[in-house]
VOBAPA-11691 format. One record per atom (N, C-alpha, C): residue number from 0; y negated, z, x negated. Coordinates in steps of 0.05 Angstrom, whole numbers. Each point is the difference from the previous one (the first is absolute). Layout:
<nodes>
seq; north; up; east
NUM; Y; Z; X
...
</nodes>
This chain:
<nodes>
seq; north; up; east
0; -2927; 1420; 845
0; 26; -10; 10
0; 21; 4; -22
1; 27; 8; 8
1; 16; 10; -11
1; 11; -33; -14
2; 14; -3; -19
2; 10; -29; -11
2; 29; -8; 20
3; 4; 18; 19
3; 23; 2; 14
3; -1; -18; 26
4; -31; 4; 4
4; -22; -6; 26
4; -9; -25; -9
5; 2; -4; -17
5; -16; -24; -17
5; 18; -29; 11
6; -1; -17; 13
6; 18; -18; 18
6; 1; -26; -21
7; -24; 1; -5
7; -3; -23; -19
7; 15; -10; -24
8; 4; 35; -14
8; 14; 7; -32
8; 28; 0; 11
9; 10; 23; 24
9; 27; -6; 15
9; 12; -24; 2
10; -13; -19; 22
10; 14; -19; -8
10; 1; -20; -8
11; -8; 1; -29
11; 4; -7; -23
11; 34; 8; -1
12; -12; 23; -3
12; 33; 16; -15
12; 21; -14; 11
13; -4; 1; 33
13; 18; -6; 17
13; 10; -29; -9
14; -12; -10; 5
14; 4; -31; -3
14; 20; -5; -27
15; -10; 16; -23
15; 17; 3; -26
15; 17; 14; 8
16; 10; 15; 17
16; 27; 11; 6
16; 21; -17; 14
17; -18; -4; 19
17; 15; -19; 12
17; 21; -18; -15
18; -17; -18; -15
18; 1; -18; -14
18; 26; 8; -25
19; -9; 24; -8
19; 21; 14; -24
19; 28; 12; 21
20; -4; 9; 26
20; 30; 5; 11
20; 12; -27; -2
21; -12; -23; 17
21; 11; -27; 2
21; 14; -6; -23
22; -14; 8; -23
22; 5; -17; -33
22; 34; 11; -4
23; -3; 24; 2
23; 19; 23; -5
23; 33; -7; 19
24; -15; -4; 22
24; 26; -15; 33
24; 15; -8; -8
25; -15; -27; -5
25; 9; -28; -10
25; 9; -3; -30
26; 0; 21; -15
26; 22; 1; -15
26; 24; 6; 2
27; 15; 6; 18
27; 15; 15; 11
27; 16; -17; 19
28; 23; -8; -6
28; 17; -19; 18
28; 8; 14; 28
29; -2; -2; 11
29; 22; 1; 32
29; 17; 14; -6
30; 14; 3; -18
30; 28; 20; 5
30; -18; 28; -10
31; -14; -3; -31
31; -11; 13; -6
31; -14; 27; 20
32; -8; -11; 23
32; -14; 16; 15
32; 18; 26; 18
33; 27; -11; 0
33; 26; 27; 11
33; -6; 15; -19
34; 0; -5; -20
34; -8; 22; -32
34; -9; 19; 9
35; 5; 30; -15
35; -14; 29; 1
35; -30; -13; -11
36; -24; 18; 10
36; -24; 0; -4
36; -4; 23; -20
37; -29; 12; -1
37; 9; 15; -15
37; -10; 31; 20
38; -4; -10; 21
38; -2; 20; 23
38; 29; 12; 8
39; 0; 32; 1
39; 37; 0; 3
39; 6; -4; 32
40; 18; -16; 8
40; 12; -3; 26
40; -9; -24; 4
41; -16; -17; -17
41; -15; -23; 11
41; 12; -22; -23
42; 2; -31; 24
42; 4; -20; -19
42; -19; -9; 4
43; -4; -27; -24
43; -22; -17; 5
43; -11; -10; 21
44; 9; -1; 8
44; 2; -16; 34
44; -19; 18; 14
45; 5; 38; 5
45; -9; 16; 7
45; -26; 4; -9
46; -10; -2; -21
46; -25; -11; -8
46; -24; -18; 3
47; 22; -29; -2
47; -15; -14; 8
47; -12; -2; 26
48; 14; 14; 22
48; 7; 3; 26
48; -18; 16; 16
49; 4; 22; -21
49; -33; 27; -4
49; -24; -13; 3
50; -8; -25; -28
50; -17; -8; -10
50; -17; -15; 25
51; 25; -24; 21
51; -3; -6; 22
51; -11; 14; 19
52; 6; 14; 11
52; -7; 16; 24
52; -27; 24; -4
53; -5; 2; -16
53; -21; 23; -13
53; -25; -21; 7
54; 10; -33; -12
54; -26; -14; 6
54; -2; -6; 27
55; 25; 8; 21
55; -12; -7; 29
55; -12; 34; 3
56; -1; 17; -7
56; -6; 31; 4
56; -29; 1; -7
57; -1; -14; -28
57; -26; 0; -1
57; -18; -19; 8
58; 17; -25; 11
58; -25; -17; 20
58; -4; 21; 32
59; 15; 7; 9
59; -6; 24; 20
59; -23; 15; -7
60; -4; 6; -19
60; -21; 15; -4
60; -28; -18; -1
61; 0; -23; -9
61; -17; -20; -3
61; -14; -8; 29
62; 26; -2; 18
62; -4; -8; 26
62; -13; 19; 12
63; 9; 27; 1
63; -19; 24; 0
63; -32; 9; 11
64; -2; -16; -40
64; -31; 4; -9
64; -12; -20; 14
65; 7; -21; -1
65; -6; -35; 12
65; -6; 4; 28
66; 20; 15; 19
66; -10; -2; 26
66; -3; 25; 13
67; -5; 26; -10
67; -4; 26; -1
67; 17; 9; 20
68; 23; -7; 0
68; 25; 10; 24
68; 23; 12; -15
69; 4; 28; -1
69; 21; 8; -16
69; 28; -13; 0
70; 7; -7; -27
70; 29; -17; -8
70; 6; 15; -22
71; 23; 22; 4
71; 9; 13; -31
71; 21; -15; -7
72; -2; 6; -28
72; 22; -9; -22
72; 28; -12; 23
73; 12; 35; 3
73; 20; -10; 13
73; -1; 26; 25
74; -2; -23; 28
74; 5; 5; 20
74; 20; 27; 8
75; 24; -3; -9
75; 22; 22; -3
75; 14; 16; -12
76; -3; 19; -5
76; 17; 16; -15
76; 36; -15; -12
77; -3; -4; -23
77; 25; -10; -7
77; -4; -25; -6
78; -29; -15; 9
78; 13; -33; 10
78; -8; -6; -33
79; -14; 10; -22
79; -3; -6; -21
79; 26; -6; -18
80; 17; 19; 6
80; 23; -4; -20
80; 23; -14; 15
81; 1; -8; 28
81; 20; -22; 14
81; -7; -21; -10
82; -34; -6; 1
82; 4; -25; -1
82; 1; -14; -30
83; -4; 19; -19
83; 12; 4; -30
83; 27; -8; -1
84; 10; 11; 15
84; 33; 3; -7
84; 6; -30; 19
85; -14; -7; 13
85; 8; -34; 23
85; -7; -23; -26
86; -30; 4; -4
86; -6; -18; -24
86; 18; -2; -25
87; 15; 16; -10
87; 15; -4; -20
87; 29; -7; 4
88; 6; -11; 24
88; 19; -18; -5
88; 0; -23; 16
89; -32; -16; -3
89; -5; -17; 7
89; 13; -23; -24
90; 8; -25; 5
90; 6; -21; -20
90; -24; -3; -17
91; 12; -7; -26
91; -17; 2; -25
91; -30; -9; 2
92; 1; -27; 15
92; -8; -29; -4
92; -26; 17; 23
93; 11; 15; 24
93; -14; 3; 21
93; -22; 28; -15
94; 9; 2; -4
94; -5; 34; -11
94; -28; -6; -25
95; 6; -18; -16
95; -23; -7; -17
95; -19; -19; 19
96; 9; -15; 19
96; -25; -4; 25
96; -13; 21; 2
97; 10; 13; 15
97; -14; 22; 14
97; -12; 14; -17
98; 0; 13; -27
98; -14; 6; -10
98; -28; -8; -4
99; -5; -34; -8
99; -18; -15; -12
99; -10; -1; 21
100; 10; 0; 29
100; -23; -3; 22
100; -7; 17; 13
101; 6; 34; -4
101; -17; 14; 9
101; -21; 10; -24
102; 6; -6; -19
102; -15; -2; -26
102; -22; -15; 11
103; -4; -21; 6
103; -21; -14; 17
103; -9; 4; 23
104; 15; 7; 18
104; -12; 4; 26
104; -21; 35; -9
105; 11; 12; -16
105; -18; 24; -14
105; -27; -9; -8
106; -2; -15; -15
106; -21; -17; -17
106; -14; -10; 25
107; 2; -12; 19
107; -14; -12; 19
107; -9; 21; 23
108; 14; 20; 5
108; -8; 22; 9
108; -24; 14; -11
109; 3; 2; -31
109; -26; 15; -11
109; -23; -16; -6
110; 5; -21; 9
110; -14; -19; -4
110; -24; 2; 25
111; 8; 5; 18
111; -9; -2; 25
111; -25; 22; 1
112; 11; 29; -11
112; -17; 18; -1
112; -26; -18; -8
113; -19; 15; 26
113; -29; -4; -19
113; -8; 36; -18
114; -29; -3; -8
114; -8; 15; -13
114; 5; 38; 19
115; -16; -5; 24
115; 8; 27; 20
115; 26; -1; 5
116; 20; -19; -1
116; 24; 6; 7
116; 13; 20; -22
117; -3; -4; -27
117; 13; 11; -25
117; -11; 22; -4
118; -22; 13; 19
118; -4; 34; 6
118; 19; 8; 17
119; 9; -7; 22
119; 9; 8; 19
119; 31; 24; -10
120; -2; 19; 17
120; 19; 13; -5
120; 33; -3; 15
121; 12; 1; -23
121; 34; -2; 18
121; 16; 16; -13
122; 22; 11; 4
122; 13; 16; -15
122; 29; -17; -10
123; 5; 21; -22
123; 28; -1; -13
123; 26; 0; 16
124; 20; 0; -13
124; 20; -1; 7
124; 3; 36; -6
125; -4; 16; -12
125; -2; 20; 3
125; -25; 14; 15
126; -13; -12; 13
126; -17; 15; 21
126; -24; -1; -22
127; -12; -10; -18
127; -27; 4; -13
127; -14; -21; 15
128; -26; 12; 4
128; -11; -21; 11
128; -17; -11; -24
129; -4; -25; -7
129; -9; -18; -18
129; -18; -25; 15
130; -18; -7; -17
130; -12; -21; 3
130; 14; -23; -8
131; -7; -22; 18
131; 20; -27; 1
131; -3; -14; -31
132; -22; 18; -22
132; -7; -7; -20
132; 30; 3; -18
133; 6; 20; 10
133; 29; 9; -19
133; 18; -17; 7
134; 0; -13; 14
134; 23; -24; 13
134; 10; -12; -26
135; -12; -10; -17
135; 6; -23; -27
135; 15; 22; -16
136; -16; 25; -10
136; 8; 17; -20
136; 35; 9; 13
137; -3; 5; 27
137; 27; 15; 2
137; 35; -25; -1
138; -19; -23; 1
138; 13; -33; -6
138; 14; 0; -37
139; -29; 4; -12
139; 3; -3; -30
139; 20; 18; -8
140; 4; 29; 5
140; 17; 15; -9
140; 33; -14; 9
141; 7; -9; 21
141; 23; 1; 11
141; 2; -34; -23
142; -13; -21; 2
142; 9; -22; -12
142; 11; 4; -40
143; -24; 10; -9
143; 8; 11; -32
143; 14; 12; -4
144; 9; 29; 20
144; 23; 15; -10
144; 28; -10; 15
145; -8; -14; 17
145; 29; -15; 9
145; 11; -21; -17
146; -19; -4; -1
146; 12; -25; -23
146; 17; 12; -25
147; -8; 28; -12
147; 12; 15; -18
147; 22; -1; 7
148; 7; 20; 35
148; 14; -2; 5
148; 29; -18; 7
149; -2; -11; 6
149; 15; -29; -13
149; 17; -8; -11
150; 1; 22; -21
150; 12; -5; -28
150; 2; -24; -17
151; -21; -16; -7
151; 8; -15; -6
151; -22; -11; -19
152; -23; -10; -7
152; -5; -15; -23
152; -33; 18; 5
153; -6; 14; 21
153; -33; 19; 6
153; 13; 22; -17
154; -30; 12; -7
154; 4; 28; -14
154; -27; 17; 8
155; -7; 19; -4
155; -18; 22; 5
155; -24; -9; -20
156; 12; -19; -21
156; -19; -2; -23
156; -20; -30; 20
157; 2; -13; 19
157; -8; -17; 3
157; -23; -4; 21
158; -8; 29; 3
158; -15; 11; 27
158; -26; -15; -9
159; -25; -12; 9
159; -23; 6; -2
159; -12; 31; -9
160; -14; -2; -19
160; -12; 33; -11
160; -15; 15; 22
161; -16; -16; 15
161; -19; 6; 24
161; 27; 15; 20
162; 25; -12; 6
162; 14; 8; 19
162; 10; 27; -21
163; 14; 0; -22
163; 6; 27; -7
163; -10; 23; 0
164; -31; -9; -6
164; -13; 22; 11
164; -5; 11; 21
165; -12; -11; 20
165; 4; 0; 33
165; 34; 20; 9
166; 15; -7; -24
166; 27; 10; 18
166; 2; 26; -11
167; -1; -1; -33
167; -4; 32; -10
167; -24; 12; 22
168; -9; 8; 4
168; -24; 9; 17
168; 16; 8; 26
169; 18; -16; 16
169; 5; -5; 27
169; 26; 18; -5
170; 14; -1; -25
170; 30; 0; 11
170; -5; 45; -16
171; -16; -8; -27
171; -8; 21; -7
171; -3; 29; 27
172; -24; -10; 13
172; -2; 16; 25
172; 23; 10; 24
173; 20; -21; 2
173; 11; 4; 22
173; 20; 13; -17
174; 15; -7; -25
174; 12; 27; -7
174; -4; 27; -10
175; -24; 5; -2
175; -11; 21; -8
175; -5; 26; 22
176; 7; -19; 24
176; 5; 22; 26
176; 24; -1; 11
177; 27; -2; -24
177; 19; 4; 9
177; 13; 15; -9
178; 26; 25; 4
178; 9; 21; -10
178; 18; -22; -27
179; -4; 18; -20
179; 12; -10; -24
179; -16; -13; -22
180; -23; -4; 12
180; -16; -27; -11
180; -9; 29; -34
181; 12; -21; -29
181; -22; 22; -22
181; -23; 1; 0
182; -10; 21; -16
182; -29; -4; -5
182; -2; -11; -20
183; -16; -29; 0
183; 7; -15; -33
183; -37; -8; 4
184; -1; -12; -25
184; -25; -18; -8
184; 12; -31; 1
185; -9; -20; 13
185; 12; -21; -2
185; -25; -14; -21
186; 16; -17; -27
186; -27; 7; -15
186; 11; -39; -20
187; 4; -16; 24
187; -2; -20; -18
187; -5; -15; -27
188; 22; -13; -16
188; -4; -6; -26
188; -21; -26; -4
189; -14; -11; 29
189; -15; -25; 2
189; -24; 14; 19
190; -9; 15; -2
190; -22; -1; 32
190; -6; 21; -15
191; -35; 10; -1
191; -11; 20; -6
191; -5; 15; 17
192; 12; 2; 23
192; -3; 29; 10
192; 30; 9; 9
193; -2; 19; 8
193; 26; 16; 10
193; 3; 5; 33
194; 19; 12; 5
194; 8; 3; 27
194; 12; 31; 5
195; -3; 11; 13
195; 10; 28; 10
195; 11; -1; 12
196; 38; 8; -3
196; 16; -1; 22
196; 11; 33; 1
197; 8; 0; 30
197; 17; 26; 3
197; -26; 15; 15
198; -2; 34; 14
198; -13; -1; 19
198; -15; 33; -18
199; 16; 4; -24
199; -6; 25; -26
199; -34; 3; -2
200; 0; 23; -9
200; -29; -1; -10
200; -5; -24; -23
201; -17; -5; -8
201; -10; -20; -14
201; -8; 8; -34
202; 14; 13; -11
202; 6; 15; -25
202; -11; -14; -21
203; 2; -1; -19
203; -2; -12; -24
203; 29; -7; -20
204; 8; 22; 4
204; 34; -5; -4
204; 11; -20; 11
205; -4; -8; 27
205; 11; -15; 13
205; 22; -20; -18
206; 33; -9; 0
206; 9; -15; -11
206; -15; -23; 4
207; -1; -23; -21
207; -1; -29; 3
207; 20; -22; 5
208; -13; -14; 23
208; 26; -25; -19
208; -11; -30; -1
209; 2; 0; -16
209; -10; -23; -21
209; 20; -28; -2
210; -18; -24; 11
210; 23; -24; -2
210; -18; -21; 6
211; 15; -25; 5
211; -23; -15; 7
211; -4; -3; 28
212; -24; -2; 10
212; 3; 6; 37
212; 10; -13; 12
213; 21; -25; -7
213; 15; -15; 24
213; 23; 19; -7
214; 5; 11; -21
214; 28; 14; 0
214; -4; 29; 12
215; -26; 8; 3
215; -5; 26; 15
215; -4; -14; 33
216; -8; -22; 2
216; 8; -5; 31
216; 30; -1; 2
217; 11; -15; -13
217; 30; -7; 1
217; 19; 25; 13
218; -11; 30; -11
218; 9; 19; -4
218; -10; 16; 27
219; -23; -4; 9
219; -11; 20; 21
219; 17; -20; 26
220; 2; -21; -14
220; 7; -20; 34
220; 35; 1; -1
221; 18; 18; -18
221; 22; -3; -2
221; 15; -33; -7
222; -17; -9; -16
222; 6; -25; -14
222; 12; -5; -30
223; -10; 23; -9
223; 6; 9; -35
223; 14; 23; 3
224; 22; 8; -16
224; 17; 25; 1
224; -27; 17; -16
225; 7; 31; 3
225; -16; 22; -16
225; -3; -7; -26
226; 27; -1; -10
226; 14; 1; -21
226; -12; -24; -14
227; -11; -20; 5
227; -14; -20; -13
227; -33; 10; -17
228; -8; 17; 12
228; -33; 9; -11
228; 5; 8; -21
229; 9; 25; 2
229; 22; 20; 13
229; -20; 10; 26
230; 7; 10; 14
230; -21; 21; 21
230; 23; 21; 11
231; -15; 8; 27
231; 26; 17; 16
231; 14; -13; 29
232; 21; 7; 10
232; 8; -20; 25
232; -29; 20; 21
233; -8; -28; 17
233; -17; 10; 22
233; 12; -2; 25
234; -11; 13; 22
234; 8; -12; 31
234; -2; -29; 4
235; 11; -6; 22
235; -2; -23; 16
235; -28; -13; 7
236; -15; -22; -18
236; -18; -8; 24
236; -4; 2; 28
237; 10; -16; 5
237; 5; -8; 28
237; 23; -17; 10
</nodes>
């Protein structure tokens, strides 16, 4: 079993995300939240708003596995980013509700899974089909790096090590099959092994780049500028 699959170690993470977006929120006054994020076109609000609705997207999926009746992410084309754009200009007061309680109604959803349920297959929001095991992992990524996103007291340096790696691995792959992506060695100043990015033969030459791995996540996830390693600018995650 992959550590991704692993529900137990997940949510863990989860629960520490959770817990670290909340920390991060609630520093952050009410006006504070009109504020630019550090997502471009997005205010805080838009974020937090994201952070909301992803957890009703991903109890759909829960519901799914739970009662083996297909429920995707999102029903309609578009309805992901309306209801983004509805959620963020909800009142302050309402808006940090709604967060904290689909934050829970999530938790009680995965809660429900039994053991055959957390095989069961459902797909992505991009059409992958996944086991309901990935449910937590695809949770953990959106709470830690949102929180970055935020702008405000989270940083890339504050990830769990288990999740940085999990993401170098995840985010490594998906840009490595995209036009533009270098051929580098991703070759951490904390972790004894390396990573192969870019889609190149596998050389020896290969450039390195060398940092510590929350700042080489920072960087694959468009959270750290290039210019911080140093490295080279890459494509778009996602």
């Amino acid at each position: 079993m992959s550590a991704r699959h692993d529900v137990e170690l997940t949510r863990e993470w989860l629960r520490a995300g959770t817990a670290h977006f909340t920390a991060t929120l609630d520093g952050l006054t009410d006006d504070q939240l009109s504020g630019p994020s550090a997502l471009p076109g997005w205010t805080r609000a838009h974020v937090v708003g994201h952070v909301a609705r992803n957890a009703e997207a991903l109890m759909r999926l829960a519901t799914w596995a739970h009662t083996g009746v297909e429920n995707p992410m999102y029903p309609e084309p578009g309805q992901r980013a309306a209801d983004i754009e509805a959620s963020a200009t909800l009142p302050a007061p309402v808006l940090r509700a709604d967060v904290a309680a689909t934050a829970a109604r999530l938790e009680e959803a995965l809660d429900a899974l039994t053991p055959d349920q957390w095989g069961a297959t459902v797909r992505s929001a991009l059409g992958r089909d996944i086991p309901a095991a990935e449910i937590p992992w695809m949770r953990i990524r959106e709470m830690w790096l949102h929180a970055v996103d935020l702008a405000a007291s989270a940083t890339v340096h504050d990830l769990p090590a288990g999740v940085v790696d999990i993401l170098i691995d995840d985010v490594a792959a998906v840009l490595s099959g995209k036009d533009g992506c270098p051929d580098l060695l991703l070759a951490p100043s904390d972790r004894p092994r390396t990573w192969r990015l870019g889609a190149g033969p596998d050389t020896a030459d290969r450039p390195r780049v060398t940092a510590p791995a929350t700042s080489v996540t920072g960087w694959l996830t468009g959270r750290v500028p290039s210019e911080e390693l140093p490295a080279p600018d890459l494509p778009k995650w996602i």
